[in-house]
Every structure is written in structure tokens, then in C-alpha cells.
Predicted model as a PDB file, atoms N, CA, C, CB and O in Angstrom, pLDDT in the B-factor column:
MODEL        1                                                                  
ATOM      1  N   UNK A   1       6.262 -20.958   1.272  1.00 51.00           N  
ATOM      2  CA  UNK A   1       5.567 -19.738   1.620  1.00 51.00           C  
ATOM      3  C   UNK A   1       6.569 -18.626   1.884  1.00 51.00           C  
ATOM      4  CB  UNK A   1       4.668 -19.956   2.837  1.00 51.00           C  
ATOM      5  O   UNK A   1       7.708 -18.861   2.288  1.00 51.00           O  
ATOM      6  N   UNK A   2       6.001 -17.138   1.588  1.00 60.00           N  
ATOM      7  CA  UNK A   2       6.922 -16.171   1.926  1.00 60.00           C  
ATOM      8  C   UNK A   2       7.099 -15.715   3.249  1.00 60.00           C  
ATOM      9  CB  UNK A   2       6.694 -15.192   1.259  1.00 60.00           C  
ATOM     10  O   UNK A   2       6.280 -15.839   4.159  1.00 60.00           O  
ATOM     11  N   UNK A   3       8.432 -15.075   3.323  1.00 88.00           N  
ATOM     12  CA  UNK A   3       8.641 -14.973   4.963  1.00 88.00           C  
ATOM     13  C   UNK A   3       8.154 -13.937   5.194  1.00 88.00           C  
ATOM     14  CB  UNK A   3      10.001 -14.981   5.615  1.00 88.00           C  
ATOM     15  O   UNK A   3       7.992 -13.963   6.414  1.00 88.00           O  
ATOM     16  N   UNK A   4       7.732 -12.838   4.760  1.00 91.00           N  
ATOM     17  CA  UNK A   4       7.113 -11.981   4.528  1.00 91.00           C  
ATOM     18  C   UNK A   4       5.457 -12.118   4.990  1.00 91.00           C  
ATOM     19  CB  UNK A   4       7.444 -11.812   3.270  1.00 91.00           C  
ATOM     20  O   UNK A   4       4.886 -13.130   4.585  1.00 91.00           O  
ATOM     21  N   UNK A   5       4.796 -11.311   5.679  1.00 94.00           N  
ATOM     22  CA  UNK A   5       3.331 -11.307   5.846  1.00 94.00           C  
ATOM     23  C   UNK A   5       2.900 -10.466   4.866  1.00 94.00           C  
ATOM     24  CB  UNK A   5       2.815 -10.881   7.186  1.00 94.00           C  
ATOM     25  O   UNK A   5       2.494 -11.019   3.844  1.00 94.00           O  
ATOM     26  N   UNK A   6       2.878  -9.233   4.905  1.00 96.00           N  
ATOM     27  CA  UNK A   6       2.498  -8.113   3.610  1.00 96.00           C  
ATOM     28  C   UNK A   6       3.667  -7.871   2.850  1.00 96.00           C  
ATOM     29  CB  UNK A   6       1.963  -6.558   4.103  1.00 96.00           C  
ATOM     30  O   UNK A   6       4.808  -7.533   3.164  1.00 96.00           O  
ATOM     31  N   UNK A   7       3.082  -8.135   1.718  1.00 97.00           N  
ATOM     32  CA  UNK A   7       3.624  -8.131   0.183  1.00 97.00           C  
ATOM     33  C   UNK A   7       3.153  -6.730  -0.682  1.00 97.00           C  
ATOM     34  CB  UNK A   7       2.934  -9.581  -0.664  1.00 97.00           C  
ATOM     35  O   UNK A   7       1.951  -6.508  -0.536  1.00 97.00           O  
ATOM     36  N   UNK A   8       3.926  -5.651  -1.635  1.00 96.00           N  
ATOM     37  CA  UNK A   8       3.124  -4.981  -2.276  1.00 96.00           C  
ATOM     38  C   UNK A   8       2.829  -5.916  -3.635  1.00 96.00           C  
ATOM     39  CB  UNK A   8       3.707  -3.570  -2.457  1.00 96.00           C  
ATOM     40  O   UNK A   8       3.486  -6.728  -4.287  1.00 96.00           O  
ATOM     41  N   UNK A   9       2.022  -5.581  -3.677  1.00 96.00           N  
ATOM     42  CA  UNK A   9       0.431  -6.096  -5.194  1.00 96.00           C  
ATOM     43  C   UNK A   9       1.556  -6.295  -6.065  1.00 96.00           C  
ATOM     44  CB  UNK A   9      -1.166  -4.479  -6.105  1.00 96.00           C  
ATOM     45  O   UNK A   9       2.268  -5.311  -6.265  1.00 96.00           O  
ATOM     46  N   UNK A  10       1.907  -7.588  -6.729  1.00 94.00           N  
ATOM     47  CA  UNK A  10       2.467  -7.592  -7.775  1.00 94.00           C  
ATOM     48  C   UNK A  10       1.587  -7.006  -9.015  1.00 94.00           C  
ATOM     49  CB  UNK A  10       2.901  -8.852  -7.887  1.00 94.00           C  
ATOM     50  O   UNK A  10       0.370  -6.992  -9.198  1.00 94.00           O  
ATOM     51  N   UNK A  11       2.979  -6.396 -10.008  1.00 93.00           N  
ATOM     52  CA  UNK A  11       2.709  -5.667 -10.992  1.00 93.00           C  
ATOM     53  C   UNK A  11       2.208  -6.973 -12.265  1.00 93.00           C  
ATOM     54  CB  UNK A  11       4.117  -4.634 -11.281  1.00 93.00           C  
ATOM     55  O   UNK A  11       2.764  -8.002 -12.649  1.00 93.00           O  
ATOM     56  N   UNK A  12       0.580  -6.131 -12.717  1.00 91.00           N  
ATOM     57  CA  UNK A  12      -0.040  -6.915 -14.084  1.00 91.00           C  
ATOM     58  C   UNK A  12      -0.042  -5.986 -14.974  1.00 91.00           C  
ATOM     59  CB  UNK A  12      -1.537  -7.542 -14.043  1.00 91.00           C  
ATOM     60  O   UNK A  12       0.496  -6.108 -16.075  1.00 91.00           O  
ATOM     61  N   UNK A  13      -0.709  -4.869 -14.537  1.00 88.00           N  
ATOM     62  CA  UNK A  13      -1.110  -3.759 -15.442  1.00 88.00           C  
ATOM     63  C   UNK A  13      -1.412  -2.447 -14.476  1.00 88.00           C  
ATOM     64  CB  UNK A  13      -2.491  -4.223 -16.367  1.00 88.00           C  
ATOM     65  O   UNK A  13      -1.310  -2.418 -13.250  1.00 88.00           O  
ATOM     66  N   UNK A  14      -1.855  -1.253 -15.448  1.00 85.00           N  
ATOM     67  CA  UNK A  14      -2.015  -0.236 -14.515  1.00 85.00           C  
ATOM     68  C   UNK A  14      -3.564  -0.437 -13.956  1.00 85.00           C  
ATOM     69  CB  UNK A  14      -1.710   1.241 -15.224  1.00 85.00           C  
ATOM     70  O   UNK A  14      -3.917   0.127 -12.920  1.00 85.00           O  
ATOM     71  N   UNK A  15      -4.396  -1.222 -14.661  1.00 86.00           N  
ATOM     72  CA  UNK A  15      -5.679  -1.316 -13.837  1.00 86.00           C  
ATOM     73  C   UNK A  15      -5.292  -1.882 -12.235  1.00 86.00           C  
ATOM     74  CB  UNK A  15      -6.800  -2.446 -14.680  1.00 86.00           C  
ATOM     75  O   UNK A  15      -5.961  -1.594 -11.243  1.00 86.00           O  
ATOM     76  N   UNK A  16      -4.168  -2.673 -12.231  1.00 89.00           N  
ATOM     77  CA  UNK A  16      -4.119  -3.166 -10.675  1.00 89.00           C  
ATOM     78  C   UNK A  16      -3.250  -2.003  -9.710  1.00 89.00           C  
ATOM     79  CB  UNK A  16      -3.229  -4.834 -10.597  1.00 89.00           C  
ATOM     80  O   UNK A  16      -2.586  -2.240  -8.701  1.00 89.00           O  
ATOM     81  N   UNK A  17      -3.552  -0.356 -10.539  1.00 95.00           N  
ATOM     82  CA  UNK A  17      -2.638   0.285  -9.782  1.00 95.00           C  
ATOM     83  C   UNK A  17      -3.633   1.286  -9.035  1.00 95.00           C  
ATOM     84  CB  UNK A  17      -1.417   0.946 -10.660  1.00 95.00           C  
ATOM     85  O   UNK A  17      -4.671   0.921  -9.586  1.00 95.00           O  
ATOM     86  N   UNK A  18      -3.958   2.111  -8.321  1.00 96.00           N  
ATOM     87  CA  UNK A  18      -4.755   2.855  -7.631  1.00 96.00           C  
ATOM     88  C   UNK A  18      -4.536   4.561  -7.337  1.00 96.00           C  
ATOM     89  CB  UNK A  18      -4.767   2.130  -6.510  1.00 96.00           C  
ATOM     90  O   UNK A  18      -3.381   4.986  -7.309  1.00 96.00           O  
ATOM     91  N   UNK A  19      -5.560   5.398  -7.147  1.00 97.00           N  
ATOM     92  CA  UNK A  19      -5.160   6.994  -6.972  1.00 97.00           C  
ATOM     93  C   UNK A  19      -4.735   6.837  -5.879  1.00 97.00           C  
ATOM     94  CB  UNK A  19      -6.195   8.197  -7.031  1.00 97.00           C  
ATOM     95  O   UNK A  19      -5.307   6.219  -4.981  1.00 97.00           O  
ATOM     96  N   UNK A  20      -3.225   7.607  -5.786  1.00 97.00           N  
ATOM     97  CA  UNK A  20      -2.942   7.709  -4.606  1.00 97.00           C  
ATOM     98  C   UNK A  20      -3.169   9.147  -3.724  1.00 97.00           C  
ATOM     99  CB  UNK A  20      -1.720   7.290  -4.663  1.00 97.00           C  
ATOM    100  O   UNK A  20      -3.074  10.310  -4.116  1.00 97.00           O  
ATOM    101  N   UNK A  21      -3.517   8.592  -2.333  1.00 97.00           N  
ATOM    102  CA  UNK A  21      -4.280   9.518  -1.428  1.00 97.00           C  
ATOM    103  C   UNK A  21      -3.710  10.457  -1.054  1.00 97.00           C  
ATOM    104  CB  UNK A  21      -4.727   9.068  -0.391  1.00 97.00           C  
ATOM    105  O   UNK A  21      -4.313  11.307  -0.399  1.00 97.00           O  
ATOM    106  N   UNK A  22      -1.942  10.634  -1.455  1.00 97.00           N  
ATOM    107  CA  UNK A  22      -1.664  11.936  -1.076  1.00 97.00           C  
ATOM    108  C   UNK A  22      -1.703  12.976  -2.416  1.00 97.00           C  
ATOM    109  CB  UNK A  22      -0.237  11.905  -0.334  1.00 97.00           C  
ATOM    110  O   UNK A  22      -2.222  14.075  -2.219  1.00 97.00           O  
ATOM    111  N   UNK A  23      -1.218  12.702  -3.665  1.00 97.00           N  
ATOM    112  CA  UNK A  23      -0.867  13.373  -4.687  1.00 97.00           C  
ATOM    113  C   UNK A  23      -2.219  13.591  -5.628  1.00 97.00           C  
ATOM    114  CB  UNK A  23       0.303  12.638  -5.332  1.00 97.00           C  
ATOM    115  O   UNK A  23      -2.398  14.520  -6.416  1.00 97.00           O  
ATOM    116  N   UNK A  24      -3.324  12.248  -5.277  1.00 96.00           N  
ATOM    117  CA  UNK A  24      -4.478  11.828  -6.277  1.00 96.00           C  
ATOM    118  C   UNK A  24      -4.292  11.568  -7.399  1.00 96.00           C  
ATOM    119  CB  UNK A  24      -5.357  12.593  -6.458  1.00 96.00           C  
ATOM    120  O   UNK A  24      -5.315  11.216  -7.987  1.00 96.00           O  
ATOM    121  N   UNK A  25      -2.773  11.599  -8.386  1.00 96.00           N  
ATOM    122  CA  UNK A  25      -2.796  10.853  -9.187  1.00 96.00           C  
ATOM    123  C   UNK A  25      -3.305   9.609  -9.788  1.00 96.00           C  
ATOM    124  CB  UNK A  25      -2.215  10.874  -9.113  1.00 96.00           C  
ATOM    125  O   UNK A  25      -3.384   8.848  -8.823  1.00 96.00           O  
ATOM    126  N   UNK A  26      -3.640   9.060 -10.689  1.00 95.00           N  
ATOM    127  CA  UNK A  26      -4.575   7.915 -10.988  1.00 95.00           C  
ATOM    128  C   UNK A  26      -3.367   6.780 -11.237  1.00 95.00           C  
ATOM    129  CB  UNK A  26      -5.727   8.224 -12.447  1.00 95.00           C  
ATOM    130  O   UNK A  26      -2.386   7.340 -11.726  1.00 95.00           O  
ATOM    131  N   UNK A  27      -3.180   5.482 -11.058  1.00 95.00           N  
ATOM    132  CA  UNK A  27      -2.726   4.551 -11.672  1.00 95.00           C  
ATOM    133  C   UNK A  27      -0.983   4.489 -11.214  1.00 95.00           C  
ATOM    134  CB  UNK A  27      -3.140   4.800 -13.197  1.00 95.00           C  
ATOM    135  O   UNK A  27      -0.158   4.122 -12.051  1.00 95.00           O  
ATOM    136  N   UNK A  28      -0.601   4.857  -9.922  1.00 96.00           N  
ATOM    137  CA  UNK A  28       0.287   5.046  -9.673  1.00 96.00           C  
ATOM    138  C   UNK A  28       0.571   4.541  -8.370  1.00 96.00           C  
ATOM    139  CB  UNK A  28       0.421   6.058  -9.943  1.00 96.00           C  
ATOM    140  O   UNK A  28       1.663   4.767  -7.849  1.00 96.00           O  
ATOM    141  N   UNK A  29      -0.494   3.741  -7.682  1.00 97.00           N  
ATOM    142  CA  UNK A  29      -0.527   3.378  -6.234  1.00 97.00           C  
ATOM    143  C   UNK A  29      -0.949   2.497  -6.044  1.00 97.00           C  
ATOM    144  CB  UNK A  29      -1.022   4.001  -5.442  1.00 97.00           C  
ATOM    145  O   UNK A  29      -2.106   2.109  -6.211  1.00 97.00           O  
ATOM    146  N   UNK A  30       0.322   1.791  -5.478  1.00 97.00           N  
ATOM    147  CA  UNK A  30       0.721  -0.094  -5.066  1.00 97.00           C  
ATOM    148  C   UNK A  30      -0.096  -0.088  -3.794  1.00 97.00           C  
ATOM    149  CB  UNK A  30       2.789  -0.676  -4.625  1.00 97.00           C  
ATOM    150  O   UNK A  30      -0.152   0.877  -3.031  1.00 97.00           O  
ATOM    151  N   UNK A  31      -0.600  -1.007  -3.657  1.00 97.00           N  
ATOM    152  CA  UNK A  31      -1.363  -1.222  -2.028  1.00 97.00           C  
ATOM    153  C   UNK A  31      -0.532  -2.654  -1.650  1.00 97.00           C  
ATOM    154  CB  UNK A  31      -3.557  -1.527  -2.046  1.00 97.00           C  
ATOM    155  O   UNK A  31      -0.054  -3.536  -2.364  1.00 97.00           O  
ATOM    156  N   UNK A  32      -0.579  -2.496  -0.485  1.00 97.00           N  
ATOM    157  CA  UNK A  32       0.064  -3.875   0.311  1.00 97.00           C  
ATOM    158  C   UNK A  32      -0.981  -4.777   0.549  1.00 97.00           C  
ATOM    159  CB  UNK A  32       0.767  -3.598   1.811  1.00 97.00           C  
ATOM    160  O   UNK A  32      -1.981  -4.272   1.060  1.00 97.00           O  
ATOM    161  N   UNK A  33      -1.018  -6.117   0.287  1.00 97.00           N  
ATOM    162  CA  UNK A  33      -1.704  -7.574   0.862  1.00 97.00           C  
ATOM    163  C   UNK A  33      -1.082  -8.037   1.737  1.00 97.00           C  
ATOM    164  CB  UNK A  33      -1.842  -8.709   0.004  1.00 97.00           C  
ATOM    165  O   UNK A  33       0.098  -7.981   2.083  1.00 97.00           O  
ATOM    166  N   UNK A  34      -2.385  -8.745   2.264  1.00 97.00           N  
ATOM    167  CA  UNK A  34      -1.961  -9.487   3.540  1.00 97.00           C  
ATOM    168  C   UNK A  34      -2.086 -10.977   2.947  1.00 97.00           C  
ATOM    169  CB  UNK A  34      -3.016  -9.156   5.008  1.00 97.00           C  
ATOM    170  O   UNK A  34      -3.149 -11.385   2.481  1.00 97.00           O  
ATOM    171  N   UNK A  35      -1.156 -11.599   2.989  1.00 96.00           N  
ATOM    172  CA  UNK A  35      -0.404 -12.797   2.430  1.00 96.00           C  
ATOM    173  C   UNK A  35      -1.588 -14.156   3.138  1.00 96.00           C  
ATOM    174  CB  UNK A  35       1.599 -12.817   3.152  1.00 96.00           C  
ATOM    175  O   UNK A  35      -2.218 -15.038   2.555  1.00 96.00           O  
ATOM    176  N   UNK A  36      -1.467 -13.711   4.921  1.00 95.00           N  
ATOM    177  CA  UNK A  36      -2.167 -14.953   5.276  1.00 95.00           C  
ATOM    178  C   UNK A  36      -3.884 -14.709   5.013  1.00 95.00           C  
ATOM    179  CB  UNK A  36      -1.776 -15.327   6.963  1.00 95.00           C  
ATOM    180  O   UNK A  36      -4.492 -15.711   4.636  1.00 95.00           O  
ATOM    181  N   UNK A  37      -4.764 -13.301   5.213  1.00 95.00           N  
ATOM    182  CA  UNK A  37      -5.606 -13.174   5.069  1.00 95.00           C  
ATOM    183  C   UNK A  37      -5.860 -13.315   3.655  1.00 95.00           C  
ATOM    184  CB  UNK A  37      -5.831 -12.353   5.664  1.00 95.00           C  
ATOM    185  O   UNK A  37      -6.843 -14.002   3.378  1.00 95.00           O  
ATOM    186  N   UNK A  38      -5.211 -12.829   2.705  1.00 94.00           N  
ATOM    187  CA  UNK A  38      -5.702 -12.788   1.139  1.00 94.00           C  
ATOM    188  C   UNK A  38      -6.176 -12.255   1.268  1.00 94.00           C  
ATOM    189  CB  UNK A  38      -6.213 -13.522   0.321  1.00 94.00           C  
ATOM    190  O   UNK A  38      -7.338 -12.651   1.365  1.00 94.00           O  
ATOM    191  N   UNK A  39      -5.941 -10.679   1.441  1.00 96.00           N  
ATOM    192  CA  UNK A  39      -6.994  -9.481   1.062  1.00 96.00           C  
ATOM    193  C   UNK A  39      -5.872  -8.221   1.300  1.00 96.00           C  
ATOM    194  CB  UNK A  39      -8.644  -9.381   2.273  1.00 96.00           C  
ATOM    195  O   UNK A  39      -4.743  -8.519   1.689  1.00 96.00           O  
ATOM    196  N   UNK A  40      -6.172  -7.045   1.093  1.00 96.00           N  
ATOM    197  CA  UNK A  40      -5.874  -5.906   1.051  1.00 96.00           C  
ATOM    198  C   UNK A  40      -5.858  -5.162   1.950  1.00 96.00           C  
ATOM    199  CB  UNK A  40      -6.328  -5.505   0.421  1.00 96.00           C  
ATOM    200  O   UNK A  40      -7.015  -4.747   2.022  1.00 96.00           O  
ATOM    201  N   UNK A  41      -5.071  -4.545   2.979  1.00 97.00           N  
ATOM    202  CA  UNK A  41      -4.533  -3.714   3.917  1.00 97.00           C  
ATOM    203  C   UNK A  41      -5.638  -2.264   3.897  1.00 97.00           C  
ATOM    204  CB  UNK A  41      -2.828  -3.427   3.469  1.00 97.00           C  
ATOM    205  O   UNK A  41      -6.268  -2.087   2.855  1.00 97.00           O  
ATOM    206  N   UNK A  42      -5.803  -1.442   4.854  1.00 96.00           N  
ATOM    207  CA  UNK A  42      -6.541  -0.452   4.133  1.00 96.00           C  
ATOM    208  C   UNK A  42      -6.321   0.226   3.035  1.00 96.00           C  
ATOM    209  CB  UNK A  42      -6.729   0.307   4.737  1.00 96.00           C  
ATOM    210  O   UNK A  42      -5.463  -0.494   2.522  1.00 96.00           O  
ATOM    211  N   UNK A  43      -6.515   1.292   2.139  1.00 96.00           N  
ATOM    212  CA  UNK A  43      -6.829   2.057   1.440  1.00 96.00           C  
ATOM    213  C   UNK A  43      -5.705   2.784   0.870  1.00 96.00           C  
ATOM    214  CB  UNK A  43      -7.657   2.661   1.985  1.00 96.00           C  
ATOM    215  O   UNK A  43      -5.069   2.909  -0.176  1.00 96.00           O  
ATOM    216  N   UNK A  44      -5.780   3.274   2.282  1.00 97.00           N  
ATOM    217  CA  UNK A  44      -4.164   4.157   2.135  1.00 97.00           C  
ATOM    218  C   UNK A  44      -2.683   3.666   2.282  1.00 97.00           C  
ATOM    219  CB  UNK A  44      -4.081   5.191   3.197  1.00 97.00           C  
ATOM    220  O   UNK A  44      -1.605   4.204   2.031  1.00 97.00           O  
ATOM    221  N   UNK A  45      -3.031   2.456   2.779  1.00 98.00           N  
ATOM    222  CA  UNK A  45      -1.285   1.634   3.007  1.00 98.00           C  
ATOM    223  C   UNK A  45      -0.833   0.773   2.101  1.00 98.00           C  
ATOM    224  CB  UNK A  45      -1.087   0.651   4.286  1.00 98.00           C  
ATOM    225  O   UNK A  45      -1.094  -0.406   1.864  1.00 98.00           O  
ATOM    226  N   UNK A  46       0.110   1.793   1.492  1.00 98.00           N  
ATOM    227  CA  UNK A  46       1.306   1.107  -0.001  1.00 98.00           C  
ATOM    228  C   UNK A  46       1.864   2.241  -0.148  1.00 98.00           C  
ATOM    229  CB  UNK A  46       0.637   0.487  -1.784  1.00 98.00           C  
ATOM    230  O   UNK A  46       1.840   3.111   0.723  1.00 98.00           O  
ATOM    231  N   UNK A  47       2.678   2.412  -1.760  1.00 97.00           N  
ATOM    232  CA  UNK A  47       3.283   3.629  -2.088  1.00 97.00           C  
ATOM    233  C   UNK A  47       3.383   4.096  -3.154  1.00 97.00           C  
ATOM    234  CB  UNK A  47       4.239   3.711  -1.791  1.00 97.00           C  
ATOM    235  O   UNK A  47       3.576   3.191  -3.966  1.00 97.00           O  
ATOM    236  N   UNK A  48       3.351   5.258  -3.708  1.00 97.00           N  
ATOM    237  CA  UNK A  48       3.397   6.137  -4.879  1.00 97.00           C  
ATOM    238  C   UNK A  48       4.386   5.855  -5.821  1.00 97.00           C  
ATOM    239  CB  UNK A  48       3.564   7.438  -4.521  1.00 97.00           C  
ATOM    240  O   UNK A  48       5.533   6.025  -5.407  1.00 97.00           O  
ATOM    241  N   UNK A  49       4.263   5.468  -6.981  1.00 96.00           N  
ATOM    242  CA  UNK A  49       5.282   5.424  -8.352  1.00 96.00           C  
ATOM    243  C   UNK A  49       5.973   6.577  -7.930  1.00 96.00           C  
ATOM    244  CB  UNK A  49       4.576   5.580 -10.062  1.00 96.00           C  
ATOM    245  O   UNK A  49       7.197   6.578  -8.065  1.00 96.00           O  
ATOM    246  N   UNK A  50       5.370   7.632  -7.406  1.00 95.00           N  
ATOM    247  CA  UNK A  50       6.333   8.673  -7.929  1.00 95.00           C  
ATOM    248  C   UNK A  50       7.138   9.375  -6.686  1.00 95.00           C  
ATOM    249  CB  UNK A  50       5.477   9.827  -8.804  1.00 95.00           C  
ATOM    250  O   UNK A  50       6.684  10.347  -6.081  1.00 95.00           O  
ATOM    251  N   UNK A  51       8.217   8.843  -6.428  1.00 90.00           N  
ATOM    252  CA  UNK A  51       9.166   9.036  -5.641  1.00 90.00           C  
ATOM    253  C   UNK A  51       9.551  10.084  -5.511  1.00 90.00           C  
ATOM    254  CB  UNK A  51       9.963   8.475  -5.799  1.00 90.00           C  
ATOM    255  O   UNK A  51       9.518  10.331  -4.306  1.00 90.00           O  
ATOM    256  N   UNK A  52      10.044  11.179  -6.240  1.00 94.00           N  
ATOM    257  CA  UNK A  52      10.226  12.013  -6.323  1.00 94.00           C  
ATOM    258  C   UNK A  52       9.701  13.404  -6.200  1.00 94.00           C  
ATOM    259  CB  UNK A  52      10.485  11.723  -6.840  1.00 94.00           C  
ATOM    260  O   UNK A  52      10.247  14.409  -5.745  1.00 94.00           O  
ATOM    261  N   UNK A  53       8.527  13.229  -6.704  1.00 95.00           N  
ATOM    262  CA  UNK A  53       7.244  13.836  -6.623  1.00 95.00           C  
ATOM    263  C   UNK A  53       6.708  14.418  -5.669  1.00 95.00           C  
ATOM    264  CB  UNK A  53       6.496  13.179  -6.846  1.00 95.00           C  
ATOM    265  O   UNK A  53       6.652  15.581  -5.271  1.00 95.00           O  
ATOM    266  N   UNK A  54       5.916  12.447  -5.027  1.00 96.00           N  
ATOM    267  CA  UNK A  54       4.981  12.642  -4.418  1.00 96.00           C  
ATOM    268  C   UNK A  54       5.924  12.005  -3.121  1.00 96.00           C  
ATOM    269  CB  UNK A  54       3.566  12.054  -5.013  1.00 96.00           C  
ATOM    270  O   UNK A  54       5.685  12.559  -2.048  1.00 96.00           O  
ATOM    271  N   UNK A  55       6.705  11.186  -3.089  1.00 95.00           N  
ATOM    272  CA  UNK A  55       7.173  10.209  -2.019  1.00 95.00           C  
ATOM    273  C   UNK A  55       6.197   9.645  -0.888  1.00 95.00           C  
ATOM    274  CB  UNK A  55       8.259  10.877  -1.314  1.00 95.00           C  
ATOM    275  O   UNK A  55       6.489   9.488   0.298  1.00 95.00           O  
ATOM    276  N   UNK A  56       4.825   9.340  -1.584  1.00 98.00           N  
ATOM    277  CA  UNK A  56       3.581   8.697  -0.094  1.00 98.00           C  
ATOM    278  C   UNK A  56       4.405   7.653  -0.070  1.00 98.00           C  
ATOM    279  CB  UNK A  56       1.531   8.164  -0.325  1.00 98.00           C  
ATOM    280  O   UNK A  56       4.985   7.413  -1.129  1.00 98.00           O  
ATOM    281  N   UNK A  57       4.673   6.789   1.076  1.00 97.00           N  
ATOM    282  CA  UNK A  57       4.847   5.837   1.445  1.00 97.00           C  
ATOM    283  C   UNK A  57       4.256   5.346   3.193  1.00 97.00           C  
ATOM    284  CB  UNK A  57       6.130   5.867   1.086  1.00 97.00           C  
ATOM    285  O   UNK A  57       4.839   5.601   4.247  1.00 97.00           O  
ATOM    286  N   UNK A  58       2.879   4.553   3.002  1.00 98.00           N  
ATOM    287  CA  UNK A  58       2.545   4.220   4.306  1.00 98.00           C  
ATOM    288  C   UNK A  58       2.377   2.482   4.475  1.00 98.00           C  
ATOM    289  CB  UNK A  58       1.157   5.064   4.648  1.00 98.00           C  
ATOM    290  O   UNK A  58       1.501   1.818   3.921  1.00 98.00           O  
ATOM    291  N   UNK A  59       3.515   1.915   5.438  1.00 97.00           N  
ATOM    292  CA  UNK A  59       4.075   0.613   5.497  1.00 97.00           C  
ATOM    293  C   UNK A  59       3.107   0.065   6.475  1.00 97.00           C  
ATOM    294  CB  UNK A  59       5.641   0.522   5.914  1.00 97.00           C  
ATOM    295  O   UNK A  59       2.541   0.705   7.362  1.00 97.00           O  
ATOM    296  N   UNK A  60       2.992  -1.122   6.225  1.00 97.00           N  
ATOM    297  CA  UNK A  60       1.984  -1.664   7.166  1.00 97.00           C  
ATOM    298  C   UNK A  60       2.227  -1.530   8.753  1.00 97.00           C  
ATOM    299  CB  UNK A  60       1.854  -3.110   6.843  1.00 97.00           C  
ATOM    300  O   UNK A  60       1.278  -1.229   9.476  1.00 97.00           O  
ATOM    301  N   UNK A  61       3.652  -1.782   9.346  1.00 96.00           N  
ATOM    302  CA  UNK A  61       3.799  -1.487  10.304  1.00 96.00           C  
ATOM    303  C   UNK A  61       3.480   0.024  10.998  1.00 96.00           C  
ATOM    304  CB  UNK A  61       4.779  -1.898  10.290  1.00 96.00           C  
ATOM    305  O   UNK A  61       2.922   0.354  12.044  1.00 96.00           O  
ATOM    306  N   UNK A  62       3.998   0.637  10.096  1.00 97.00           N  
ATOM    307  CA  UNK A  62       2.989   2.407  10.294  1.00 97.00           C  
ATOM    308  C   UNK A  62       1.565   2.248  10.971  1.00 97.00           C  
ATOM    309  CB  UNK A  62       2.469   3.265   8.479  1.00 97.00           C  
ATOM    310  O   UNK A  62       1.095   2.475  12.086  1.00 97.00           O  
ATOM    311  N   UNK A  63       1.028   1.665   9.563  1.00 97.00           N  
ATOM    312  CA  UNK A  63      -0.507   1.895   9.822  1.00 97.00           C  
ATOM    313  C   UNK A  63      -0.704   1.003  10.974  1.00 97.00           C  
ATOM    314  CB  UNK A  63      -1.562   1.507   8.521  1.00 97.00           C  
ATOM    315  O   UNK A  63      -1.918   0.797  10.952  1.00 97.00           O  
ATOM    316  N   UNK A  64      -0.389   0.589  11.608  1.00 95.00           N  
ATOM    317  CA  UNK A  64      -0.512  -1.184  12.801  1.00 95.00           C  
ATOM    318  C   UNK A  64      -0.484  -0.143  14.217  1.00 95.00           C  
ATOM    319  CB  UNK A  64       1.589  -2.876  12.757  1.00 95.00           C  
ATOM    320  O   UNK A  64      -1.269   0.058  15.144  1.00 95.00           O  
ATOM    321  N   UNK A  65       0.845   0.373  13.835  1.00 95.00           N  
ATOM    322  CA  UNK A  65       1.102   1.514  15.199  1.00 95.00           C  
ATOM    323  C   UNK A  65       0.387   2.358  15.123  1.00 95.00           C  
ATOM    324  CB  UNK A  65       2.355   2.261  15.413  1.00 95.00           C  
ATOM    325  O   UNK A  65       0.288   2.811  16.264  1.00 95.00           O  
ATOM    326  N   UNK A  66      -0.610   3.254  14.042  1.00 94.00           N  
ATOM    327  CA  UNK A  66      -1.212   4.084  14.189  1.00 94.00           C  
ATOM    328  C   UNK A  66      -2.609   3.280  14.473  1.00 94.00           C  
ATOM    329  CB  UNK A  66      -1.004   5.012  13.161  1.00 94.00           C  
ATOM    330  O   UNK A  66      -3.516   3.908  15.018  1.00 94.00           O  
ATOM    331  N   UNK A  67      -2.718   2.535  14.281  1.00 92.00           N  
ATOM    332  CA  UNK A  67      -4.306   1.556  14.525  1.00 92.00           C  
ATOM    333  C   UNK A  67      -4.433   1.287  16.414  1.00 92.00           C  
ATOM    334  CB  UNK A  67      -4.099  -0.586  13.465  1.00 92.00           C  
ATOM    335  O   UNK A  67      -5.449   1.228  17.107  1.00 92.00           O  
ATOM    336  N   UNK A  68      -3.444   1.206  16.686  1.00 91.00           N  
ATOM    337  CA  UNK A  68      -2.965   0.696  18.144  1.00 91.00           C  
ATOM    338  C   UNK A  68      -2.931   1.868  19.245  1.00 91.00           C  
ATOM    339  CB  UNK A  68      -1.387   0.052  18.039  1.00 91.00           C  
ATOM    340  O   UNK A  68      -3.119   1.748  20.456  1.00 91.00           O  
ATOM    341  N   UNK A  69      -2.626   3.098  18.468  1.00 92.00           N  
ATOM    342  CA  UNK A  69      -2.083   4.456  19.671  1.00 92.00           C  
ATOM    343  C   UNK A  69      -3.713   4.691  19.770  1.00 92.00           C  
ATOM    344  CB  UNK A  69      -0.807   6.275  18.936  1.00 92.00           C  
ATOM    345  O   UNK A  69      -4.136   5.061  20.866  1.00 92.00           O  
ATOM    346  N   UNK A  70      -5.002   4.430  18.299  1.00 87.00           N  
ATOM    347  CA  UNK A  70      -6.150   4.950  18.469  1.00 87.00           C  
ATOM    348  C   UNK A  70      -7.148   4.600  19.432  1.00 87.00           C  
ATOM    349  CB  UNK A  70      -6.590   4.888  17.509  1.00 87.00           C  
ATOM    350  O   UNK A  70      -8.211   5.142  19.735  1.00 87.00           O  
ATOM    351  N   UNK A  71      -6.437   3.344  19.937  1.00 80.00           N  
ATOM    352  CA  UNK A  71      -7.580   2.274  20.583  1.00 80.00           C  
ATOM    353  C   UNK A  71      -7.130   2.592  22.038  1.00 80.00           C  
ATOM    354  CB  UNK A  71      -7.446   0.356  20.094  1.00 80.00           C  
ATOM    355  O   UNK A  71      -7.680   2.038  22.989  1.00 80.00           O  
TER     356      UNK A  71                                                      
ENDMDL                                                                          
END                                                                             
């Protein structure tokens, strides 16, 4: 098993890629899994192909601390 809990989405094709929520580009946005749940992190947490560009990048630990300051 990986030592790792969240993994980004290994690459198949661009159908497994998503609009990303800062730039809205189509087919350019990795989402992170959760390894032990087998499922998908929210919406917005992964990162943009386009580095340069757009540079979204929101890491699970981000979103964990921002889930935590809300409560």
C-alpha cells in the first residue's frame, strides 16, 4: 500500500481530467483521491495543467485546514 493517503487521479485520458475552478478551462484539472476511502476529495482540491497560466493548486491539507477553521 501507498504511504501516501491522497494521491492525484492517475493520468488515462482527458475525459478523467476536469474544468478547473479557478481559470474554467475544460480538461485540465487533476483532482486528488482519497486512497483509504476510494473516492474523491471535494471539487475544488487538485491542480491545473497549466502552471503558468493559471497556477490553481489546492492540496488536501489546505482544504483540511480550511474545513477545520469553519467549524
Amino acid at each position: 500500500m501507498s504511504e501516501f493517503r491522497f494521491i492525484l487521479e492517475p493520468y488515462k485520458s482527458s475525459k478523467n481530467r476536469y474544468y478547473c475552478p479557478a481559470c474554467g478551462k475544460k480538461s485540465v484539472f487533476t483532482r486528488y483521491i482519497d486512497l483509504e476511502l476510494k473516492e474523491y476529495l471535494d471539487e475544488t482540491v487538485g491542480i491545473c495543467s497549466r502552471l503558468q497560466k493559471c497556477g490553481y493548486h489546492y492540496p488536501p491539507k489546505a482544504f483540511f485546514e480550511d474545513v477545520e477553521a469553519l467549524s
